[in-house]
Structure formats: structure tokens, C-alpha cells
VEXKEFI-723792 format. One record per residue (C-alpha): residue in one letter; y, z, x; residue number from 1. Coordinates in steps of 0.2 Angstrom, whole numbers, m for minus. Example, Ala and Ser with C-alpha at 12.3 -4.5 7.8 and 13.67 -1.06 7.14 Angstrom:
BEGIN
MARNU  res      Y      Z      X    n
MARNU    a    m22     39     62    1
MARNU    s     m5     36     68    2
% end
This chain:
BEGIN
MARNU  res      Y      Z      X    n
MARNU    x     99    354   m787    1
MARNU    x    111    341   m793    2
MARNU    x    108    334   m811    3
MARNU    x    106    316   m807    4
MARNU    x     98    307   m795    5
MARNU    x    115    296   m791    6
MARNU    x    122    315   m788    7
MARNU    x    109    321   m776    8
MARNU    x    107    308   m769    9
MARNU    x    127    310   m763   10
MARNU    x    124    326   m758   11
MARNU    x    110    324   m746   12
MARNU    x    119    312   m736   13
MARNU    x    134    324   m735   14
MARNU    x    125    337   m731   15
MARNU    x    111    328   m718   16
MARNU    x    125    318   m711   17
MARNU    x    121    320   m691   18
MARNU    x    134    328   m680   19
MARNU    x    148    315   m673   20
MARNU    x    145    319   m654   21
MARNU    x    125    320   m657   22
MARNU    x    123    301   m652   23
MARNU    x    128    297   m634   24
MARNU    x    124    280   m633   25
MARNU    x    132    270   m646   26
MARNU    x    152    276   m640   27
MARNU    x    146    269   m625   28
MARNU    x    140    254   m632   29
MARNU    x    157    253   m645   30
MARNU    x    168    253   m628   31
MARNU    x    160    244   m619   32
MARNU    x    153    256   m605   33
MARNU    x    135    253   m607   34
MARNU    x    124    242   m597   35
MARNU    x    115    228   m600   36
MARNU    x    100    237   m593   37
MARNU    x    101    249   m605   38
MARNU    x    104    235   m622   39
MARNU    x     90    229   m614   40
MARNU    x     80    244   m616   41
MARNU    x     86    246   m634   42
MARNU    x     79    227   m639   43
MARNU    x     63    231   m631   44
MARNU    x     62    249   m641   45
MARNU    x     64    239   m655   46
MARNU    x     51    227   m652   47
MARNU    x     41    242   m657   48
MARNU    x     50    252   m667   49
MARNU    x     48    236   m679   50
MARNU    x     32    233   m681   51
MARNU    x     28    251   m681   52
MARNU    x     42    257   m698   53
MARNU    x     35    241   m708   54
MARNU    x     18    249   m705   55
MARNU    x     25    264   m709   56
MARNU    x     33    259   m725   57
MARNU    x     18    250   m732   58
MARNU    x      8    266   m729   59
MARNU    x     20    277   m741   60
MARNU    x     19    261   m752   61
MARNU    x      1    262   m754   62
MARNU    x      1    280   m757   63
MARNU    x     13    280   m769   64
MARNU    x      0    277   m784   65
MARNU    x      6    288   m795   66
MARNU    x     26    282   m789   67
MARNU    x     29    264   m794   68
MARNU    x     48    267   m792   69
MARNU    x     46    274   m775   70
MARNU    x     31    260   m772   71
MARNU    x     44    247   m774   72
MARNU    x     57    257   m762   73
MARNU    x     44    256   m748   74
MARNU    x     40    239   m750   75
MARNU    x     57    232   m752   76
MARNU    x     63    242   m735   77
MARNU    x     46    234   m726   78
MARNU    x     50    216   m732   79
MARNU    x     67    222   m724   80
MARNU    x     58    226   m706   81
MARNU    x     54    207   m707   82
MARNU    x     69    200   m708   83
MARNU    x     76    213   m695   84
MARNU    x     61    205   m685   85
MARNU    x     69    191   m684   86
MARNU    x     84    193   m680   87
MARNU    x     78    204   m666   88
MARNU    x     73    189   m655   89
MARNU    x     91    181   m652   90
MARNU    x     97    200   m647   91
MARNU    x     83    201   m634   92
MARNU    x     87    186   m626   93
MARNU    x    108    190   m624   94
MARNU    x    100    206   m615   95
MARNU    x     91    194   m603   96
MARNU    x     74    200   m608   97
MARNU    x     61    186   m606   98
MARNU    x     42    187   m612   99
MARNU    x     35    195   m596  100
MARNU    x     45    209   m595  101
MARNU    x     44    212   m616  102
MARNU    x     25    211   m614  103
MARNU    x     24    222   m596  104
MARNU    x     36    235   m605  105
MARNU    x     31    252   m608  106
MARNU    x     39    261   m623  107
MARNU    x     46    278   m621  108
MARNU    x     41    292   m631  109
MARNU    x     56    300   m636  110
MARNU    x     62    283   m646  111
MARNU    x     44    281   m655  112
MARNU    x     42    295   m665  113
MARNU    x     55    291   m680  114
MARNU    x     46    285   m698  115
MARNU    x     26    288   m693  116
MARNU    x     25    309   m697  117
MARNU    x     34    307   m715  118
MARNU    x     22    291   m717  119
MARNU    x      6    302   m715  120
MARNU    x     15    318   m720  121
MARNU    x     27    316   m734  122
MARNU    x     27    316   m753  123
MARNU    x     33    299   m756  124
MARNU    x     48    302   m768  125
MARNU    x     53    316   m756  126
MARNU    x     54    303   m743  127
MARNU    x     63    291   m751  128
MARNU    x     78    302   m753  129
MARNU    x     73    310   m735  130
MARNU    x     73    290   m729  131
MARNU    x     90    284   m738  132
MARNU    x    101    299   m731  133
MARNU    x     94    293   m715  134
MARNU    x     98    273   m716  135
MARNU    x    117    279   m720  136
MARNU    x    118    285   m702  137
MARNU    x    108    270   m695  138
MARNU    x    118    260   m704  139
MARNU    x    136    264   m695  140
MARNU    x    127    265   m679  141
MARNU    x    121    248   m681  142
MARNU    x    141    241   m685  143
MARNU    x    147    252   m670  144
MARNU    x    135    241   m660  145
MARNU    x    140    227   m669  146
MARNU    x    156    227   m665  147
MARNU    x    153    233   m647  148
MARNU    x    143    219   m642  149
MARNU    x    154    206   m650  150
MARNU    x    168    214   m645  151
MARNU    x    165    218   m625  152
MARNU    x    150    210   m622  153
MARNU    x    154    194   m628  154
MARNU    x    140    191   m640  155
MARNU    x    138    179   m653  156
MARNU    x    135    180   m672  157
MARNU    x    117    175   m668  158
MARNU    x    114    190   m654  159
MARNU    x    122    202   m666  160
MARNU    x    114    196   m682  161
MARNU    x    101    211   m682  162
MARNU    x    112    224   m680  163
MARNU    x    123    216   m696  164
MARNU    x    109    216   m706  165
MARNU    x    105    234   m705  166
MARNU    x    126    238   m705  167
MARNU    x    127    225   m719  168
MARNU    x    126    236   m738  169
MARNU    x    112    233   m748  170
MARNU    x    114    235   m767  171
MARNU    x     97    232   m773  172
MARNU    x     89    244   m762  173
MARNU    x    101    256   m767  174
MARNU    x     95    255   m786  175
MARNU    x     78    256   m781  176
MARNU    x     80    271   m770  177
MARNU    x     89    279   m784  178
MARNU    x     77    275   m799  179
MARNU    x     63    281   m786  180
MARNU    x     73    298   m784  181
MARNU    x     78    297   m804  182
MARNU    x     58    297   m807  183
MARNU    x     55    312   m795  184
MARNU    x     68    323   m806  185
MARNU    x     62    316   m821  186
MARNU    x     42    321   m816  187
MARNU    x     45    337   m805  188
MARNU    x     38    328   m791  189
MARNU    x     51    329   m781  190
MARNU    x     55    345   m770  191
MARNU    x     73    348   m763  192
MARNU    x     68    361   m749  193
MARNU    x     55    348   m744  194
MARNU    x     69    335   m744  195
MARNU    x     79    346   m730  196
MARNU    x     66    347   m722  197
MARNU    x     60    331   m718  198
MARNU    x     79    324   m718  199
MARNU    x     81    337   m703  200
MARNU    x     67    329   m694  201
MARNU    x     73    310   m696  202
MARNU    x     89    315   m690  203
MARNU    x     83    325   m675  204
MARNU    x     71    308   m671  205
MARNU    x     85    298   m671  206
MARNU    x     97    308   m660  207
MARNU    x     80    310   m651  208
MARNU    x     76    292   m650  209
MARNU    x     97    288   m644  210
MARNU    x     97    301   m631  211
MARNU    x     80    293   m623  212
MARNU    x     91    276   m622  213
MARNU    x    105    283   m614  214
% end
């Protein structure tokens, strides 16, 4: 195990970094090729993928008791779903989603399953470093998309402001999410097989949850 937490941290997202033909949907979205039926899918997944992660991240929050480094990960990353929330509406409406069809929609299981198991599951600190390894992938998705939608779709700044926000770096969280994984070192809480382990699920939800889309 890597001495620091700034060092295993590094080397959990090298080493859980998801395999670079594993998402077929966002190259399409990048070029251009995807259609508008399927962004509209993607917004409406997100209308409850949302909802359902800042549940999730309060959860590991509140049970986080003995934790207050991770504690304070979780509850900055669910003040974060706010803010995603709302961005998400202007991105929804580009797609020519209106009310009716967002409340008649009917999620899909493949793109739900993502945060819920580590929230009920997962030792907290574990999942924070589990979680952040994660976001790094999200992350470039969400400026592949970005770019996409500007670029071929004809977008605006508004349509694509919730996919900046997640592709936009966030310092702050970073230094929570290490000090959380610092504190799990530091106590023995934290659990580098589990780590994997729960790492390999997120990344097979999300290549789960992007291959459903497409």
C-alpha cells in the first residue's frame, strides 16, 4: 500500500482506470453520431440518477459517525448533486424533453444501479477512495460530451452547463477526499482489497449504465 494518501490515491485511479473502448456512447456523442433520442434518454436517466446519488451520498454521510473526514466528503459531493440538479433542466429541454414525457418516462435498470450498493454496503472511507477513482472517469466523459454537444449539436453554454460542472476540477473536494483517505491510513480503517473491490464495481456500473444508453 502506498504511504500517503495523495500516493494511493494516484494509484487507484491508474490502476481502476476503465478500458478506453468500454463506453460506446460518448465517442458517439464526441462526433456527433448520436441521436437526439438517445441525449434525450441520457437527460431523463439523469433526472433520476440525481435524486437517487445525493440520497446516496447523505446515507454514507450519516454513517460515517466515527469518519468526520469522510462525513464531510459525502456531504460536499451531495450538495454537489444540487447544483448538478440544476443545471440538468436547461440540458433536458435542448433534448426536447417536456414535462409529460419526463414524468411518463420509465427508468432502465441497467443505468440505475451505480452509488446505491456502496451506499448500503461499503465502509465509508473505503468508498471515498472507491468513489473518487470513479469521478476521474465520469469526469472526462462528461468534457467529451461537453464538447460534443457544443460542438455538433449546436448547444449553448446553458444546455451544456451540467456536463461542465461535473468535467469542471474541483480543488476543494479533492482535499476532502484526501484528508478522508489520510484518516483511514492513519486509523486502519481503511481496506485496500476492499477498495478494488468496490472500484471494480463502480466502474462496471458505469460501463453498465452507458451501454444501456446506447
Amino acid at each position: 500500500m502506498p504511504g500517503t494518501a495523495a500516493e494511493m490515491m494516484k494509484t487507484t485511479r491508474s490502476e481502476l482506470a476503465p478500458n478506453p473502448n468500454a463506453n460506446p456512447l460518448v465517442p458517439l456523442v464526441a462526433s456527433g453520431r448520436a441521436s437526439l433520442e438517445t441525449l434525450a434518454a441520457l437527460a431523463l436517466e439523469q433526472h433520476q440518477v440525481i435524486p437517487a446519488d445525493r440520497r446516496a451520498f447523505l446515507h454514507l454521510a450519516q454513517r460515517a459517525t466515527e469518519e468526520p473526514a469522510a462525513a464531510g466528503f459525502f456531504t460536499m459531493l451531495a450538495e454537489g448533486e444540487e447544483l448538478a440538479a440544476e443545471r440538468l433542466g436547461a440540458f433536458t429541454e435542448a433534448c426536447e424533453v417536456d414535462e409529460e414525457r419526463m414524468q411518463a418516462y420509465e427508468p432502465l435498470p441497467g443505468c440505475q444501479a451505480y452509488i446505491s450498493w456502496l451506499a448500503l454496503n461499503a465502509t465509508p472511507t473505503d468508498a471515498v477512495l472507491a468513489i473518487t477513482a470513479n469521478f476521474a472517469t465520469w469526469g472526462t466523459y462528461c468534457a467529451r460530451i461537453a464538447e460534443g454537444l457544443r460542438t455538433h449539436y449546436g448547444f449553448t453554454d446553458k444546455a451544456c452547463a451540467f456536463f461542465d460542472f461535473f468535467a469542471t476540477p474541483a480543488p476543494a473536494l479533492d482535499v476532502q477526499a484526501t484528508a478522508a483517505v489520510q484518516a483511514g491510513l492513519d486509523s486502519g480503517r481503511l481496506d485496500e482489497k476492499r477498495v478494488y473491490t468496490y472500484g471494480r464495481l463502480l466502474q462496471a456500473y458505469e460501463e453498465m449504465f452507458w451501454t444501456t444508453l446506447s
